[in-house]
DSSP file (Angstrom, degrees, kcal/mol; ACC not computed):
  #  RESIDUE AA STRUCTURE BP1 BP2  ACC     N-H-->O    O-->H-N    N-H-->O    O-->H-N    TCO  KAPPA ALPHA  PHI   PSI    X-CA   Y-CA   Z-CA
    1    1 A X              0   0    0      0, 0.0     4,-0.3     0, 0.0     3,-0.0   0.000 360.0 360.0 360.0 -52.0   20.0   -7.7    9.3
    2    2 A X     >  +     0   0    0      2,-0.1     4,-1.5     1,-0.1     5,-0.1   0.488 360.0 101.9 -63.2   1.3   16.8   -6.1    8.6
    3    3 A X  H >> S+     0   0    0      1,-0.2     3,-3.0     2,-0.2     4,-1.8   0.935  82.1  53.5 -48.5 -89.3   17.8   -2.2    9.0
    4    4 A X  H 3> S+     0   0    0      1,-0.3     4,-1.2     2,-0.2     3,-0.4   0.583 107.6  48.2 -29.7 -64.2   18.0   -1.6    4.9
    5    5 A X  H >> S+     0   0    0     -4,-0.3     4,-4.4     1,-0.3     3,-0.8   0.883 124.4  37.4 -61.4 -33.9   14.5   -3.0    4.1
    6    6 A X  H <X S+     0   0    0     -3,-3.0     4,-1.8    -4,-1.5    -1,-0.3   0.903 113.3  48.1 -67.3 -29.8   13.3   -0.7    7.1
    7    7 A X  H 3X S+     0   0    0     -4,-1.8     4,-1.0    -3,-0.4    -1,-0.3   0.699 116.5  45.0 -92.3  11.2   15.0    1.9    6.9
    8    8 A X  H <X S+     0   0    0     -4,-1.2     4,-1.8    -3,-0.8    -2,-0.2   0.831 118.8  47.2 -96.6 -40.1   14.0    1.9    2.9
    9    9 A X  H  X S+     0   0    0     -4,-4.4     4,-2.4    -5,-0.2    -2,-0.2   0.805 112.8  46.2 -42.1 -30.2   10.3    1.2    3.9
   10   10 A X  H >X S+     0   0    0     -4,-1.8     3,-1.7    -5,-0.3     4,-1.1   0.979 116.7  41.4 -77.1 -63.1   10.2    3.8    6.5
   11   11 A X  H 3X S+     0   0    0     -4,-1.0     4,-1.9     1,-0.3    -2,-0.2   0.680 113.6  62.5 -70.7 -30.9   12.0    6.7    4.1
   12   12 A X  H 3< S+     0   0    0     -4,-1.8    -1,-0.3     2,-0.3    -2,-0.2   0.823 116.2  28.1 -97.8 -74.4    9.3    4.9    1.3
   13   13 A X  H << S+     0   0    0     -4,-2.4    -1,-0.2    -3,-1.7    -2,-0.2   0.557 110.8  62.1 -98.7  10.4    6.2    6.0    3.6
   14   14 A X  H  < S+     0   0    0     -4,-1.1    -2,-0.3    -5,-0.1    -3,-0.2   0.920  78.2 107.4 -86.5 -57.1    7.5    9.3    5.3
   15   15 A X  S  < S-     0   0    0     -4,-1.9     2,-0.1    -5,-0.2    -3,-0.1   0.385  76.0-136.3 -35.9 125.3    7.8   10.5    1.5
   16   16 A X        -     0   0    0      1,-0.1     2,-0.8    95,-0.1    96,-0.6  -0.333  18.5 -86.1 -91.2-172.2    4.6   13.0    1.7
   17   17 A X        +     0   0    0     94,-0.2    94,-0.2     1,-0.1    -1,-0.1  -0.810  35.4 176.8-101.9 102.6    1.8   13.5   -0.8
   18   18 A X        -     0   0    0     -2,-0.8     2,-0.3     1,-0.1    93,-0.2   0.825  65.4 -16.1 -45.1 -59.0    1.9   15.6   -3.4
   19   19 A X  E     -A  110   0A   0     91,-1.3    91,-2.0     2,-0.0     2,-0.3  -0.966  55.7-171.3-149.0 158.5   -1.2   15.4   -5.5
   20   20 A X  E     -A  109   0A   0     -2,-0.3     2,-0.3    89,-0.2    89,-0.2  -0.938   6.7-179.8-155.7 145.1   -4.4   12.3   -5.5
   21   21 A X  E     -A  108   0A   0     87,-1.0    87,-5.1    -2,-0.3     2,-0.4  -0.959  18.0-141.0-146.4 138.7   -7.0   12.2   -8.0
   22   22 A X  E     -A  107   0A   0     -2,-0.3     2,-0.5    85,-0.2    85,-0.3  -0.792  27.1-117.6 -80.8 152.9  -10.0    9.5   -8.3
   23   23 A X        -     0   0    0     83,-2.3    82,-0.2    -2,-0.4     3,-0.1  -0.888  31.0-179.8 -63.1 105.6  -11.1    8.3  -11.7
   24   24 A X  S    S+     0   0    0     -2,-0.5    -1,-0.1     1,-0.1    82,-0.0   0.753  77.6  40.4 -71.3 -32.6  -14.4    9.3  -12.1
   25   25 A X  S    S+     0   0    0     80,-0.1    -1,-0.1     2,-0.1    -2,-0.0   0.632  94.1  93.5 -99.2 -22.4  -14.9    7.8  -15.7
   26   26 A X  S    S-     0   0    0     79,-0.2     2,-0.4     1,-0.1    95,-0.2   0.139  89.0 -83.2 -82.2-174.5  -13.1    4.5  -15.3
   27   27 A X        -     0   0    0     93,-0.9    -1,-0.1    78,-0.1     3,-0.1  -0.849  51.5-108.2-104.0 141.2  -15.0    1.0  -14.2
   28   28 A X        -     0   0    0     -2,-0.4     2,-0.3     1,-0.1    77,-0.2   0.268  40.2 -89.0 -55.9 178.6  -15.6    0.5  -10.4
   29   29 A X        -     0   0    0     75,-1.8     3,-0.3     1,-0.1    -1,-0.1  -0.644  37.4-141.0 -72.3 140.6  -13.8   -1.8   -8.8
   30   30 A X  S    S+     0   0    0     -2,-0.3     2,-1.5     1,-0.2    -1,-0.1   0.954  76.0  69.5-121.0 -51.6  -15.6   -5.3   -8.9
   31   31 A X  S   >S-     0   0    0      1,-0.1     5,-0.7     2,-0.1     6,-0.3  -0.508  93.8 -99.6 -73.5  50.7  -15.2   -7.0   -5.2
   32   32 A X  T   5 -     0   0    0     -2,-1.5     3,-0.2    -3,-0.3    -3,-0.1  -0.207  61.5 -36.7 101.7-159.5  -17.1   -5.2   -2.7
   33   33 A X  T   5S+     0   0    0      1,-0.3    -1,-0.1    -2,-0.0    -2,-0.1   0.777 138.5  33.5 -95.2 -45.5  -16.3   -2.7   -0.2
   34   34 A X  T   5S-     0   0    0     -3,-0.0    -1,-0.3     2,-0.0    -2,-0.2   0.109  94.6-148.8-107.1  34.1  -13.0   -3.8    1.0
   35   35 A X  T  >5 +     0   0    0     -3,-0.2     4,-2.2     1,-0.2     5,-0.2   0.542  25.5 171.8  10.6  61.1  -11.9   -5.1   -2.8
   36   36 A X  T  4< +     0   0    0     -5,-0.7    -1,-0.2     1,-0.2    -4,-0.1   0.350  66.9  58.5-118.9  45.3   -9.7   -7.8   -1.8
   37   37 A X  T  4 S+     0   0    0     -6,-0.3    -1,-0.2     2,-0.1    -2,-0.1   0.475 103.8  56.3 -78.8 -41.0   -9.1   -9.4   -4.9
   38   38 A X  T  > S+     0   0    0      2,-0.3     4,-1.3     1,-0.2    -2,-0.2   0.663 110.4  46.8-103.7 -22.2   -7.7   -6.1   -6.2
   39   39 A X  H  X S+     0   0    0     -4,-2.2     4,-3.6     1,-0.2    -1,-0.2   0.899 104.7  56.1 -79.1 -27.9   -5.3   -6.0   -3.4
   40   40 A X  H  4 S+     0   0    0      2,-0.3     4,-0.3     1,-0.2    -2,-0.3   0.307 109.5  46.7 -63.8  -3.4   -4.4   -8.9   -3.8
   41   41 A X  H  > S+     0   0    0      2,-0.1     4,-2.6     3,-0.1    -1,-0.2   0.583 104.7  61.6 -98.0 -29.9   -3.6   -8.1   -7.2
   42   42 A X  H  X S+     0   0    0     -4,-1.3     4,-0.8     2,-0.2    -2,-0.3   0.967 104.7  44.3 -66.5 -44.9   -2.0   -5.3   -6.2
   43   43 A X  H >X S+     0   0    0     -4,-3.6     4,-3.4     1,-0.2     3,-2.3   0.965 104.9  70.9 -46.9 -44.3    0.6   -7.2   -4.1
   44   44 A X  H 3> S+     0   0    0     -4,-0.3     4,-2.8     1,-0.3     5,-0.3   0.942 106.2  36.2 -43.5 -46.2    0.8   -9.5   -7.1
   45   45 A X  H 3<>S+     0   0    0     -4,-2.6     5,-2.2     1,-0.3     4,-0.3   0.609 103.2  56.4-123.9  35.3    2.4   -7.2   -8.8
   46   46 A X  H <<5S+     0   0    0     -3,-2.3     5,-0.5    -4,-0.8    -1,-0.3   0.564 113.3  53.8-115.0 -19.8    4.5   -5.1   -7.1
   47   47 A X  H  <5S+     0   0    0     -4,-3.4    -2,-0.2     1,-0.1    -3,-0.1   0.971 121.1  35.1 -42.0 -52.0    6.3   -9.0   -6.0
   48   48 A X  T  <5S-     0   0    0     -4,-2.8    -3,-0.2    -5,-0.2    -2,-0.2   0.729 142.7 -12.0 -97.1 -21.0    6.5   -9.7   -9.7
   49   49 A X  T   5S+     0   0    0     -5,-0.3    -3,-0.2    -4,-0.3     2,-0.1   0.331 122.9  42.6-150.8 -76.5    7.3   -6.4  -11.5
   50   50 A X  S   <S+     0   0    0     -5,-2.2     2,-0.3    25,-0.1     3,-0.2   0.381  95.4  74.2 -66.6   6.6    7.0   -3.1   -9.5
   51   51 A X  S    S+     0   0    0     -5,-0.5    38,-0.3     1,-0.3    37,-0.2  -0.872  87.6  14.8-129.7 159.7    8.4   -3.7   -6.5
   52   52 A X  S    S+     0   0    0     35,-1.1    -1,-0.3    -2,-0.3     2,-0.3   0.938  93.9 104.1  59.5  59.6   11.9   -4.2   -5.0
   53   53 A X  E    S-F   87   0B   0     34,-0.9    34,-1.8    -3,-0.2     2,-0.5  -0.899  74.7-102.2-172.5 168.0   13.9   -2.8   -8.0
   54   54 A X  E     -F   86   0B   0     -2,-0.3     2,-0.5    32,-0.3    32,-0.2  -0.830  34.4-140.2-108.8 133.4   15.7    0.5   -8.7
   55   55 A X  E     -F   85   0B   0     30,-6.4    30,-3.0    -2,-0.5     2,-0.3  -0.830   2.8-143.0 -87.5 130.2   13.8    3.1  -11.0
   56   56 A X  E >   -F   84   0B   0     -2,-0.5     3,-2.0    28,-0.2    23,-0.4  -0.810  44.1 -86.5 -89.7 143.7   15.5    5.2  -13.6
   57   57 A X  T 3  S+     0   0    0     26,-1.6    23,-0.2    -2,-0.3    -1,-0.2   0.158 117.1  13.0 -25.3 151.2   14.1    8.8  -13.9
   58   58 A X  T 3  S+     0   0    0     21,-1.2     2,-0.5     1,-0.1    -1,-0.2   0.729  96.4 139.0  50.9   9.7   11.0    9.0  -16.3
   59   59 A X  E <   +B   79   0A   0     -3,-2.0    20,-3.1    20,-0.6     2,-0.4  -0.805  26.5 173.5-107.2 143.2   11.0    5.1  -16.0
   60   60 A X  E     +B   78   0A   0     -2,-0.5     2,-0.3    18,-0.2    18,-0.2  -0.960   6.3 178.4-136.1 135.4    7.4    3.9  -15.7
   61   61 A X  E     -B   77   0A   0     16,-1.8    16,-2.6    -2,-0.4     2,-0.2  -0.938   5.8-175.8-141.3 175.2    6.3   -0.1  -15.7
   62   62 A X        -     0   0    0     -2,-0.3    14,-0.2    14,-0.2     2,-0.2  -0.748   7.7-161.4-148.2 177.0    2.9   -1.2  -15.3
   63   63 A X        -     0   0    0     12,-0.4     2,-0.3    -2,-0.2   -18,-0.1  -0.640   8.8-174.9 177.1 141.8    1.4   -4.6  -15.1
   64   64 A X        -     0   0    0     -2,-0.2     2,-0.2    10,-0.2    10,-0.2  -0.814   9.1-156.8-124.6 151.0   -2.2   -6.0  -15.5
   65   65 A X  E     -C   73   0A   0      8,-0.5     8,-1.8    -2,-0.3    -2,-0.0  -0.905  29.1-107.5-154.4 143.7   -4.1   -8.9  -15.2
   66   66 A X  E     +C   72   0A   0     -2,-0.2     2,-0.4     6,-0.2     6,-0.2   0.469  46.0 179.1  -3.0 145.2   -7.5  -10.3  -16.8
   67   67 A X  E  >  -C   71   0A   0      4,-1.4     4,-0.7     2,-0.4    -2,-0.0  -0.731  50.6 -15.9-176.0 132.0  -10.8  -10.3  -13.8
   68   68 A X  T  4 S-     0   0    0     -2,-0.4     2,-0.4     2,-0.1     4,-0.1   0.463 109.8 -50.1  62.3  31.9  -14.0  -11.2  -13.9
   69   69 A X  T  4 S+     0   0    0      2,-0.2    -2,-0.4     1,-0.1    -3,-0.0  -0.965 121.9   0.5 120.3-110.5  -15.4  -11.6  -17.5
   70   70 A X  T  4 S+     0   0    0     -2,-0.4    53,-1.0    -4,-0.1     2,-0.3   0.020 109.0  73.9 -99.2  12.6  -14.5   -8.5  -19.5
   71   71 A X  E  <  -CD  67 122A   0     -4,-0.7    -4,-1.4    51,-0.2     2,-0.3  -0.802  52.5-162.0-128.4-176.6  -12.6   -6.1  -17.5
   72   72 A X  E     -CD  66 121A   0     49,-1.6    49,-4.1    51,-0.4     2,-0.4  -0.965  16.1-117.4-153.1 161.1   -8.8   -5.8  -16.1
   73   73 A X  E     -CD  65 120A   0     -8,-1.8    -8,-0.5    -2,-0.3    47,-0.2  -0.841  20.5-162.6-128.8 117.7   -6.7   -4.1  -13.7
   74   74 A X  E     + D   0 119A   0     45,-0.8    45,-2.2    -2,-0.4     2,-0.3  -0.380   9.5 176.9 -78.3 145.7   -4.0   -1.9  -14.1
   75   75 A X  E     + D   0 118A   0     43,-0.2   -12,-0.4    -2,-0.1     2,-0.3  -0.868   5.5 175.6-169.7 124.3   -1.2   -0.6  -11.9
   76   76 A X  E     - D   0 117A   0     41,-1.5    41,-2.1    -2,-0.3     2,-0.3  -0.746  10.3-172.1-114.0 152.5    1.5    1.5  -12.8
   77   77 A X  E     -BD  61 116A   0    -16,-2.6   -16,-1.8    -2,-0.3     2,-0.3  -0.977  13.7-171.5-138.0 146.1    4.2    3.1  -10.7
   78   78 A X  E     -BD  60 115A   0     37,-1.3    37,-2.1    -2,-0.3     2,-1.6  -0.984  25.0-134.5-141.6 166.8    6.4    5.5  -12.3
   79   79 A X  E     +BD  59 114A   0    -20,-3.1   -21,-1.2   -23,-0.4   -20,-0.6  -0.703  30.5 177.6 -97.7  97.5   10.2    7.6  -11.2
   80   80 A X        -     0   0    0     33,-1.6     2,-0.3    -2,-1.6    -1,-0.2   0.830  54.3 -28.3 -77.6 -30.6    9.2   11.2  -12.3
   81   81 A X  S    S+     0   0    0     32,-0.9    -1,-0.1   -24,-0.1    32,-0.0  -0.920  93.5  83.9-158.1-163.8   12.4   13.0  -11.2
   82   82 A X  S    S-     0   0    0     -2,-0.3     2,-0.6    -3,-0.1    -2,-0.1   0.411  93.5 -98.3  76.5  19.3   15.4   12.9   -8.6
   83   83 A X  S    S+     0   0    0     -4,-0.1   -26,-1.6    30,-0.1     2,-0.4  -0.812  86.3   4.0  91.1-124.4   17.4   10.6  -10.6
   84   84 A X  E     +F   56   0B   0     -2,-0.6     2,-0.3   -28,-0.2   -28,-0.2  -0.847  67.1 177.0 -90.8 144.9   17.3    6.8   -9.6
   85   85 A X  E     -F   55   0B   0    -30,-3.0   -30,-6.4    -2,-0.4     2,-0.9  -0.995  22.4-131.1-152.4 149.7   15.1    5.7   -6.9
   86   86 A X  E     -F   54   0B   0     -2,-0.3     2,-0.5   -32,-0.2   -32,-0.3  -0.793  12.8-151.5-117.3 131.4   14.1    2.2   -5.3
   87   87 A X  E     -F   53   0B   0    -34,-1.8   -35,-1.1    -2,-0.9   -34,-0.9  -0.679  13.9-142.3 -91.9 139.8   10.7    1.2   -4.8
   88   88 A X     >  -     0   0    0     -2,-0.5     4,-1.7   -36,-0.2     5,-0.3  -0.466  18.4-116.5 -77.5 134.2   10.4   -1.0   -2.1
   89   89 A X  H  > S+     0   0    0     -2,-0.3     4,-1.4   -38,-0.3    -1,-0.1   0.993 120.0  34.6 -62.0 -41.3    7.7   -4.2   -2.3
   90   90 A X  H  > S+     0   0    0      2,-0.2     4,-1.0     1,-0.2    -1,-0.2   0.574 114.7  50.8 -97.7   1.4    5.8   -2.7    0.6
   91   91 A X  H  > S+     0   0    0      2,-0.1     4,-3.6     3,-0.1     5,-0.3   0.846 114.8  55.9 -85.1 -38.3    6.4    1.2   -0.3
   92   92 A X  H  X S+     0   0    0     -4,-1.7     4,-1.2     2,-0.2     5,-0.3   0.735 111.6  37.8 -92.9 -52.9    5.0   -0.7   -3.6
   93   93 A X  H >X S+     0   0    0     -4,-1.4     4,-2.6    -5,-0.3     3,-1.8   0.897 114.5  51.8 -80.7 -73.0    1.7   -2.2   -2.0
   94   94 A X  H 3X S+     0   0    0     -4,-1.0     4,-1.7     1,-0.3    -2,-0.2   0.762 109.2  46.3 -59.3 -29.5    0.7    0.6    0.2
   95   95 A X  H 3X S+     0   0    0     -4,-3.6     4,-0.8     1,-0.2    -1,-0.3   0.949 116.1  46.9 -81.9 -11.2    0.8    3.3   -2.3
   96   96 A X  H <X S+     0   0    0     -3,-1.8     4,-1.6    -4,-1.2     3,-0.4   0.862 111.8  55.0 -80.6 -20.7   -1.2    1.1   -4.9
   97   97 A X  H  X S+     0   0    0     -4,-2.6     4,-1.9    -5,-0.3     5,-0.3   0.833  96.0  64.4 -68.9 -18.4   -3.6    0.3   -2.0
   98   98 A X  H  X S+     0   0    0     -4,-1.7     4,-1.7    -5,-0.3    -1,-0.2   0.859 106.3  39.0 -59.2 -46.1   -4.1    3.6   -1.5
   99   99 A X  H  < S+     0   0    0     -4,-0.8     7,-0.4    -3,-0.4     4,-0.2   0.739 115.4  53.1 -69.7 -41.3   -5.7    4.1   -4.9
  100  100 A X  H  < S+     0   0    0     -4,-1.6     3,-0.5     2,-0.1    -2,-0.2   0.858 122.6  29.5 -72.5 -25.5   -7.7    0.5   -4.7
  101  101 A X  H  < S+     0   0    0     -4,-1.9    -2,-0.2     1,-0.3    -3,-0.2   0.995 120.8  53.6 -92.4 -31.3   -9.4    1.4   -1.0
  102  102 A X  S  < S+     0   0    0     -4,-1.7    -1,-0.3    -5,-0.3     2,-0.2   0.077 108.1  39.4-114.1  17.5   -9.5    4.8   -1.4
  103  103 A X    >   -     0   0    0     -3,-0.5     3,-3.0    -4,-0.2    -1,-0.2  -0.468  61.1-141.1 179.4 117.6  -11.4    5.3   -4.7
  104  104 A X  T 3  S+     0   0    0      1,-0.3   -75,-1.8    -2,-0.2    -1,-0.1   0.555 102.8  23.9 -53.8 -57.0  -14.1    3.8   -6.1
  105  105 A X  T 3  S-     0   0    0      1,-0.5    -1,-0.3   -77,-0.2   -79,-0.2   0.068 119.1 -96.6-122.4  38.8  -13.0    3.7   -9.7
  106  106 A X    <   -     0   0    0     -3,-3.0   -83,-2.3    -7,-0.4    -1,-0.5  -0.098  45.8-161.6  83.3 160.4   -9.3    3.9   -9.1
  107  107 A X  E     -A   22   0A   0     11,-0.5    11,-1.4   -85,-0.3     2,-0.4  -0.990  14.8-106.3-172.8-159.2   -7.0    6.7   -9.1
  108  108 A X  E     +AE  21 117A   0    -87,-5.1   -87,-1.0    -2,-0.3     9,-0.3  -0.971  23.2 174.6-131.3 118.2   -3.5    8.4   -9.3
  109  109 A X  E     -AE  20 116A   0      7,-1.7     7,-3.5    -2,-0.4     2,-0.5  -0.892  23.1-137.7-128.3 177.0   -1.3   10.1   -6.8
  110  110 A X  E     -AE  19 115A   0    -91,-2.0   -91,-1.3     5,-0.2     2,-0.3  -0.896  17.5-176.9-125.7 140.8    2.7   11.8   -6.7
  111  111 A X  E >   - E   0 114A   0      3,-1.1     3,-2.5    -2,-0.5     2,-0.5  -0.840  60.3 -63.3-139.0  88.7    4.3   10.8   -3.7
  112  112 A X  T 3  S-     0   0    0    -96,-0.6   -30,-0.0     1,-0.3   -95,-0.0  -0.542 121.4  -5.0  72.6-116.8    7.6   12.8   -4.1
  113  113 A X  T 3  S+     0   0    0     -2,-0.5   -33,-1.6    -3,-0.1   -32,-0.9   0.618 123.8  77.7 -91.8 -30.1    9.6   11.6   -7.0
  114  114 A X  E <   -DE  79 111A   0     -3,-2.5    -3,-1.1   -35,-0.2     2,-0.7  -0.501  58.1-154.7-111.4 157.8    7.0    8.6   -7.9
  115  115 A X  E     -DE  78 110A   0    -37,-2.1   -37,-1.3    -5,-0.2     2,-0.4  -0.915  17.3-172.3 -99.0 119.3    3.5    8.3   -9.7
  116  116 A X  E     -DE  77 109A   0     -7,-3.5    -7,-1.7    -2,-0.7     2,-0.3  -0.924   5.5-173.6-121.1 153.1    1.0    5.4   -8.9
  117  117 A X  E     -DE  76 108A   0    -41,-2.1   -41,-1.5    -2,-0.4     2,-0.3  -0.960  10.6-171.7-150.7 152.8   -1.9    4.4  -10.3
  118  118 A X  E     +D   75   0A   0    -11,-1.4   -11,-0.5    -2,-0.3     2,-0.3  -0.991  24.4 164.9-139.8 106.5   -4.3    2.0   -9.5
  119  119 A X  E     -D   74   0A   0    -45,-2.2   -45,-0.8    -2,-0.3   -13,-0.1  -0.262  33.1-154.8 174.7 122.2   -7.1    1.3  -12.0
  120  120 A X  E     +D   73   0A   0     -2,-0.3   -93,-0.9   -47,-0.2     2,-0.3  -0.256  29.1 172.4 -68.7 137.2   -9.7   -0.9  -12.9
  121  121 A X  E     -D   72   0A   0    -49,-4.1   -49,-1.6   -95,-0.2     2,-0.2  -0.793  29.9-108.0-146.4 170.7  -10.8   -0.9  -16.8
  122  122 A X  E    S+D   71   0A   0     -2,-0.3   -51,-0.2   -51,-0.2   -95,-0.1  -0.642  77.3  47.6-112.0 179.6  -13.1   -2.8  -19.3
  123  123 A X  S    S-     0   0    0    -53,-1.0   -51,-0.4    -2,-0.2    -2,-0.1   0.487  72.3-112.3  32.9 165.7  -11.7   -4.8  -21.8
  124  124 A X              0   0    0    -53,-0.1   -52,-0.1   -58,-0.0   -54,-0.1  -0.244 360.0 360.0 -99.7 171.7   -9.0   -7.5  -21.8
  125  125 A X              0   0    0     -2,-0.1   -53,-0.0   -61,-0.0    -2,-0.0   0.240 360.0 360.0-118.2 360.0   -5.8   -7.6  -23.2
């Protein structure tokens, strides 16, 4: 009964890595060393928007939310080519955790077909 979610998770992280950049410019990340507030926002919002859904080519969604006095955190995923593709909720966390543990002030990588970004900003919306 579980095969599909694995076998879309597995195919989800075999997908290698294209390109990674940190943000040098952006604002750090606010909760320590292992920032787990900002994974825990990253889960938040690949459950509620980025995750578990089919992508159209070129189709990008994002979702932010409010932290800690003046700043917010953004996280985008987007399907840059092959067609349609389905992001999985846990292909969805890891590659935006990847960006929250792995760089200081956020960052961006291509994983195949998709783009993620992770990334922590001042001002609110």
């Amino acid at each position: 009964m579980h095969f599909p979610t694995l076998a879309i998770l597995t195919t989800t992280l075999l997908t290698p890595l294209i390109s990674a950049s940190c943000f040098t410019s952006s604002q750090p990340w606010t909760d320590g060393l292992f920032r787990p507030n900002a994974l825990n926002y990253a889960a938040e919002a690949c459950t509620v928007t980025l995750g578990d859904r089919t992508y159209d080519q070129e189709e990008e969604l994002g979702w932010c939310v409010n932290v800690n006095g003046n700043l917010r955190y953004n996280y985008n995923i987007k399907r840059v080519s092959g067609g349609q593709g389905y992001m999985s909720n846990a292909g969805c966390q890891d590659w935006l955790a990847l960006e929250v543990t792995g760089c200081q002030n956020g960052g961006q990588s291509q994983h195949g077909d998709w783009i993620v970004t992770s990334d922590p900003n001042e001002g609110q919306f």
